[in-house]
C-alpha positions in Angstrom: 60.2 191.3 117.7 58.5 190.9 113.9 57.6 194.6 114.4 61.4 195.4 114.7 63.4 194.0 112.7 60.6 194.5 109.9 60.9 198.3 111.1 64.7 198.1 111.4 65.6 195.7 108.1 63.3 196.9 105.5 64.3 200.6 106.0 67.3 199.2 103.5 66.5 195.9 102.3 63.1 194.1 101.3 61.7 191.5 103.6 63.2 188.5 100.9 66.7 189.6 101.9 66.4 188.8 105.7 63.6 185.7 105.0 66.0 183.8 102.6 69.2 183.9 104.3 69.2 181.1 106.7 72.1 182.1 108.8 73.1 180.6 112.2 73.2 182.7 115.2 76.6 183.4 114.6 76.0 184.6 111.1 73.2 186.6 111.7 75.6 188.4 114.7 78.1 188.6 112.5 75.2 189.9 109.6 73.8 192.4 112.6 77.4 194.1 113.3 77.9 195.1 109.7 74.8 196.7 109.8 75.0 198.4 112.9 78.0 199.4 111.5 76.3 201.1 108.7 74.1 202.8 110.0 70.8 200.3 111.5 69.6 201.3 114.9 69.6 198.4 117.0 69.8 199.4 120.8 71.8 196.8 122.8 68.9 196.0 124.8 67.2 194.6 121.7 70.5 192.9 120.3 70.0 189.5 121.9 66.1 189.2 120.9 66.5 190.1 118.2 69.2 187.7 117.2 67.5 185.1 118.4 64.0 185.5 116.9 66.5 186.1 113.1 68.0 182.2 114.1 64.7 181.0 114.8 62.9 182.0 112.0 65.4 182.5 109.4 67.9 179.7 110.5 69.6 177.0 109.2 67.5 175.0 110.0 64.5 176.9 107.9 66.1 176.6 104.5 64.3 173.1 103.7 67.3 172.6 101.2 71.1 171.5 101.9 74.3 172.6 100.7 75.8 175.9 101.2 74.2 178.7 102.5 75.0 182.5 101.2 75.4 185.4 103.4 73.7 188.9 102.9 77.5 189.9 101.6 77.7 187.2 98.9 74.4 188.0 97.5 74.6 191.7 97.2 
């Protein structure tokens, strides 16, 4: 799944933008629609792997730091 959302992210956005969000599940669905939306290929039969190897490696969970986290929206 590395291969694919490296292959499908990066097209627009360097790898920092995905690794340093630390979005839930949620978030990162949320995150994934808007991009879909504009344009990212992500076939539905990829949707839920890939949103669950995003949580697990870029999760909340992941930061190492409390307080608020910042969606891909607020930091653009």
């Amino acid at each position: 799944m590395q291969a694919k959302v490296k292959a499908t992210c990066t097209q627009c956005h360097n790898a920092s933008r995905i690794t340093e969000q630390h979005l839930s599940r949620q978030e990162w669905s949320t995150e994934l629609d808007k991009m879909v939306a504009l344009g990212a290929e992500v076939p539905d039969s990829d949707r839920a792997a890939l949103l669950s190897y995003l949580t697990k490696n870029f999760g909340p969970e992941k930061s190492g730091k409390s307080g608020v986290k910042k969606s891909v929206s607020q930091t653009q």
